[in-house]
Structure formats: C-alpha cells, structure tokens
MARKEPA-849459 format. One record per residue (C-alpha): x, y, z; residue in one letter. Coordinates in pm, whole numbers, padded with zeros to 5 digits, always signed. Example, Ala and Ser with C-alpha at 12.3 -4.5 7.8 and 13.67 -1.06 7.14 Angstrom:
BEGIN
+01230-00450+00780a/+01367-00106+00714s/
//
This chain:
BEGIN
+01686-00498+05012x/+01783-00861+05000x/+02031-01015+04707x/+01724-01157+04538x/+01513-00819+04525x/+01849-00666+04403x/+01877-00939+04112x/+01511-00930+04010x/+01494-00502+03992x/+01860-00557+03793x/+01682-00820+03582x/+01385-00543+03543x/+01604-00257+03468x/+01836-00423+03164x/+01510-00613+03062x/+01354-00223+03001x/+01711-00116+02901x/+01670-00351+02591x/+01313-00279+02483x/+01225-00114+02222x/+00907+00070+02005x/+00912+00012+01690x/+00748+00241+01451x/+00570+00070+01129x/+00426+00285+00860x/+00212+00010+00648x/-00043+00018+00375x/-00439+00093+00500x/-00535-00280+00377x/-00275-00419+00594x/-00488-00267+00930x/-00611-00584+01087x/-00327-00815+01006x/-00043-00634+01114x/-00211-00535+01404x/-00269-00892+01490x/+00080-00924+01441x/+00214-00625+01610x/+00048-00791+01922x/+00202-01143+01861x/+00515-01053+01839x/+00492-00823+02166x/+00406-01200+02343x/+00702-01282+02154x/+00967-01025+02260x/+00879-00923+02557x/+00914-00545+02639x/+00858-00477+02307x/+00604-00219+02157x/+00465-00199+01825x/+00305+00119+01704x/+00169+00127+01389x/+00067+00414+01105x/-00178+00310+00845x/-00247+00540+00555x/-00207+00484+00163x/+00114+00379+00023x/+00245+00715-00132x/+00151+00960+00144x/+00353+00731+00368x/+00651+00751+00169x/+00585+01096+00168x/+00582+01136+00567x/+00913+00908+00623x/+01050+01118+00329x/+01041+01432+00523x/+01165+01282+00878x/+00908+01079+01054x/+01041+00869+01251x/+00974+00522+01121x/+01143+00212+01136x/+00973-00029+00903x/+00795+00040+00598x/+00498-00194+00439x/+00348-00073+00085x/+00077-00204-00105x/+00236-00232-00410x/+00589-00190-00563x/+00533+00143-00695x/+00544+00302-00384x/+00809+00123-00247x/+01010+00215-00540x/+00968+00578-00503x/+01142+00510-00087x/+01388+00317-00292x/+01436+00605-00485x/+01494+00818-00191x/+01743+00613-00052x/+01501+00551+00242x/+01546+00178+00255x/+01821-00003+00431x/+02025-00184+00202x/+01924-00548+00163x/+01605-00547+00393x/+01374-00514+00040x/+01129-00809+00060x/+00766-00945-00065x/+00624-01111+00198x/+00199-01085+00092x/-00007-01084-00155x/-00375-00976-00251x/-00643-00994-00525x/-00871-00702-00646x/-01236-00700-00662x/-01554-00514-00706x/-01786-00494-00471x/-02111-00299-00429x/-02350-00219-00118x/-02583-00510+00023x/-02893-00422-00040x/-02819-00181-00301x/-03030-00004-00575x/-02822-00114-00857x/-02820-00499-00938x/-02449-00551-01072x/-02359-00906-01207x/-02004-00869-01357x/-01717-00572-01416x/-01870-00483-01723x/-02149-00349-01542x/-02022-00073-01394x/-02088+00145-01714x/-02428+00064-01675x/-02667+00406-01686x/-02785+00328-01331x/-02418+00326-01200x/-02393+00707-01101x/-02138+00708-00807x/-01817+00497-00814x/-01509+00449-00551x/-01155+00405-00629x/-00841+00460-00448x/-00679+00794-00633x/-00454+00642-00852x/-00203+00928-00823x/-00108+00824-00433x/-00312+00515-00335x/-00229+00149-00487x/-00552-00010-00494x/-00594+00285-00741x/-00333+00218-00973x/-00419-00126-01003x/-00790-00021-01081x/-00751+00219-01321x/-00445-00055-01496x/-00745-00286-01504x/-01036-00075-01610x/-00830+00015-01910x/-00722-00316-02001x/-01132-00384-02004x/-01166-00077-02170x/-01446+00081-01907x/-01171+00354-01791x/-01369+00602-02018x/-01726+00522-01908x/-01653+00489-01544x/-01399+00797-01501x/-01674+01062-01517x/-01865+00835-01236x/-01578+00800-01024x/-01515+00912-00618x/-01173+00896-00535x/-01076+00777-00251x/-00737+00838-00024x/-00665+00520+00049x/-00824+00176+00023x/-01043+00187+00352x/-01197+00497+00266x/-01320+00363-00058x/-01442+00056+00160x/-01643+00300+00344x/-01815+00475+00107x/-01935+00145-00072x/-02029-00016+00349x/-02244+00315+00405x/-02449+00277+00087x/-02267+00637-00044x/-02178+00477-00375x/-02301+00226-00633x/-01994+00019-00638x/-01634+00036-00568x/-01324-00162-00588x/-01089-00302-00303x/-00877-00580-00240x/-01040-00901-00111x/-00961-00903+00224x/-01062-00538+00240x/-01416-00677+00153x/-01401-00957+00357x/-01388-00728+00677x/-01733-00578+00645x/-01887-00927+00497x/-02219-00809+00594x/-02222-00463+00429x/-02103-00577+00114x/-02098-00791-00159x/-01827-00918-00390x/-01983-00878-00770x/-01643-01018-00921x/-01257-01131-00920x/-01105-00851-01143x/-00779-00955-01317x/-00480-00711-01268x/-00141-00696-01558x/+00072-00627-01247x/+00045-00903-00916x/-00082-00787-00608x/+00236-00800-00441x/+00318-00618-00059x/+00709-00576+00009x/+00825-00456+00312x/+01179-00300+00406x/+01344-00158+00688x/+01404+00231+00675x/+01788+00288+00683x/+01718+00607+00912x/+01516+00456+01156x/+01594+00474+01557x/+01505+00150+01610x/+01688-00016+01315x/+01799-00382+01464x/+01423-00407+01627x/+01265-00286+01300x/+01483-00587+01137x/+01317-00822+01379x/+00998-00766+01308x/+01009-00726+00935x/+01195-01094+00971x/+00870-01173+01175x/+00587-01092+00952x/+00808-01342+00725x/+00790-01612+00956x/+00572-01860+00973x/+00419-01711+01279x/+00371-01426+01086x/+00265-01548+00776x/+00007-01763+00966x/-00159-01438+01066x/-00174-01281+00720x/-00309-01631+00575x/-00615-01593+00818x/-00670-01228+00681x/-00749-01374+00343x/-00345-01244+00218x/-00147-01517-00040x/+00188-01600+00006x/+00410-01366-00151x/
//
C-alpha cells in the first residue's frame, strides 16, 4: 500500500473515530423541522448521524427518565421541560428557548359542520372534538388553559377525543374522524389540503419550545453541537420555513 493510500485510510479511520449519533427526543410538532435539520447539519459535520424520537412532551420525559439513551431533549412547552429539570435530567446550563408556535382550531375540509369562530365549537352539531390529553401532551394544556379562559371548557369537555400527542389529534381532524380539533399552526399547515384553519386562539402562557442537553447522555459534546445548531441561524432558517417564530 503506497504512503498516500496509508494517509487517506488513516484520514478515514480517525474521521469515523470522531463521529458520532446523536440521539434527540423532541416534541411530535417539531417532526418535519428537526428532521430537516437533523439532515443539514449531517452536510455540516460530516460523519455525523442524527436519529430522532418524536412523541408528546411528557411521555418523553418519561422514557429519558427511566434510561433511554438520549442526548438532546426538545419539549413543546416549559411544563415538560420542567418536570426533566426536576429530575435532574438536564445538563447544567444547556436550558434554552429557541422556537415558538401559535394555537389554532381547525376542522376537516369539506366537513359537515360549518364553524366560523372558537365559540363555535359548543355548537349542538359539534359532536366529536380532538385535543392533545392535557395530562401528558402540551398542545393539550394550552387548549384546555384557553378553552377555560373562553369559558367553553364545560361545553366542549363532554365532546372531546383526546389525543396522545399533537399529530394524532391532526389526524383525526385530516381523516374527517372529528368535527374540529386544535393544533399548533404549523401542525395545520402540513396537511393544507385536508384542513382548514377556523381561527387564531389566544393562549395566557406563550408558545414557547426550549431545548437542553441531557446531562446523562453518551454523546454529550455532540448533543451540545447540535442543540447550538438548531440556534443558529442555519438552524433557525429551517424552523422559520416550518411556519415556527423566533423564540
């Protein structure tokens, strides 16, 4: 083997001697940006691999709780990340909001139910209606936070189909299984042609996404880099054309 076959298979070796798979355990809404991102920065470190978990907030927490191995952690809303906090999952210092989102209601195209504003929901016709469960999903939380503050928690709650995370609940409203259902905005803006957005509803409580870096994570110094990438302006770029506001 000449010198410069030995260099280039030394040069392959410490190159695949440095790489490194990251594991990221992020919110269901955050599917098709971070994915988009995942594969950016792969062009950008090369040898890199990103593998990602999508689920609702809590039941993630839940899985890195009880030893998954995961070295970055994305919620959908502070809650959840407070309850890692709480577990002393997080790596000191590594806590930051780096998206945010907007909730809205949205109903079938094409539906059987003509709905016009939030206040319709707790219309007779309404008979089947989606949330996130607000005991382990987000989207949830924020929902039921805002139905109450409109005061149509009481009329809707008997209606309601709870969902396990927010993509389920984006489902059910695609495939025509319920009357309405509420999401976040870019949620609805991935299935455009299934649904419709009936209206903006206002939440007490931001929108907000942090992300940290779990302090037990086997990949710790690679999970830094790419939670320091999705705050970049590469990676911010990405989340922007996902319909996601600055944090």
């Amino acid at each position: 083997m000449g010198k410069r076959m030995v260099a280039m298979a030394l040069t392959a070796l410490i190159g695949t001697a440095g790489a490194a798979e990251i594991t990221v355990s992020a919110a269901a809404s955050l599917t098709n940006a971070f994915k988009e991102i995942g594969a950016a920065y792969e062009t950008a470190h090369a040898g890199d691999k990103v593998q990602f978990n999508f689920a609702a907030s809590d039941p993630l927490v839940q899985q890195i709780a009880k030893g998954a191995p995961v070295d970055v952690f994305a919620s959908a809303d502070q809650e959840a990340m407070d309850k890692a906090d709480g577990l002393k999952l997080l790596a000191a210092g590594t806590r930051r909001n780096f998206a945010s989102n907007s909730l809205v209601l949205i109903a079938p195209r094409g539906g059987k139910v003509s709905l016009r504003s939030l206040a319709d929901v707790a219309q007779a016709g309404v008979a089947r209606v989606t949330i996130g469960n607000p005991a382990s999903v987000p989207v949830g939380r924020y929902t039921k936070a805002a139905l109450e503050h409109a005061r149509l928690w009481a009329a809707v709650e008997p209606r309601l189909i709870l969902g396990g995370s927010v993509r389920q609940c984006l489902d059910y409203v695609a495939r025509g299984e319920v009357d309405a259902g509420f999401v976040y905005a870019t949620d609805a803006a991935v299935v455009k042609d299934k649904v419709i957005v009936v209206a903006a509803v206002p939440t007490a409580t931001p929108v907000a996404y942090p992300i940290a870096v779990i302090a037990a994570g086997p990949q710790a110094a690679a999970g830094r880099q790419f939670a320091e990438y999705v705050q970049s302006p590469a990676g911010q770029a990405i989340l922007a054309r996902h319909g996601f506001g600055r944090p």
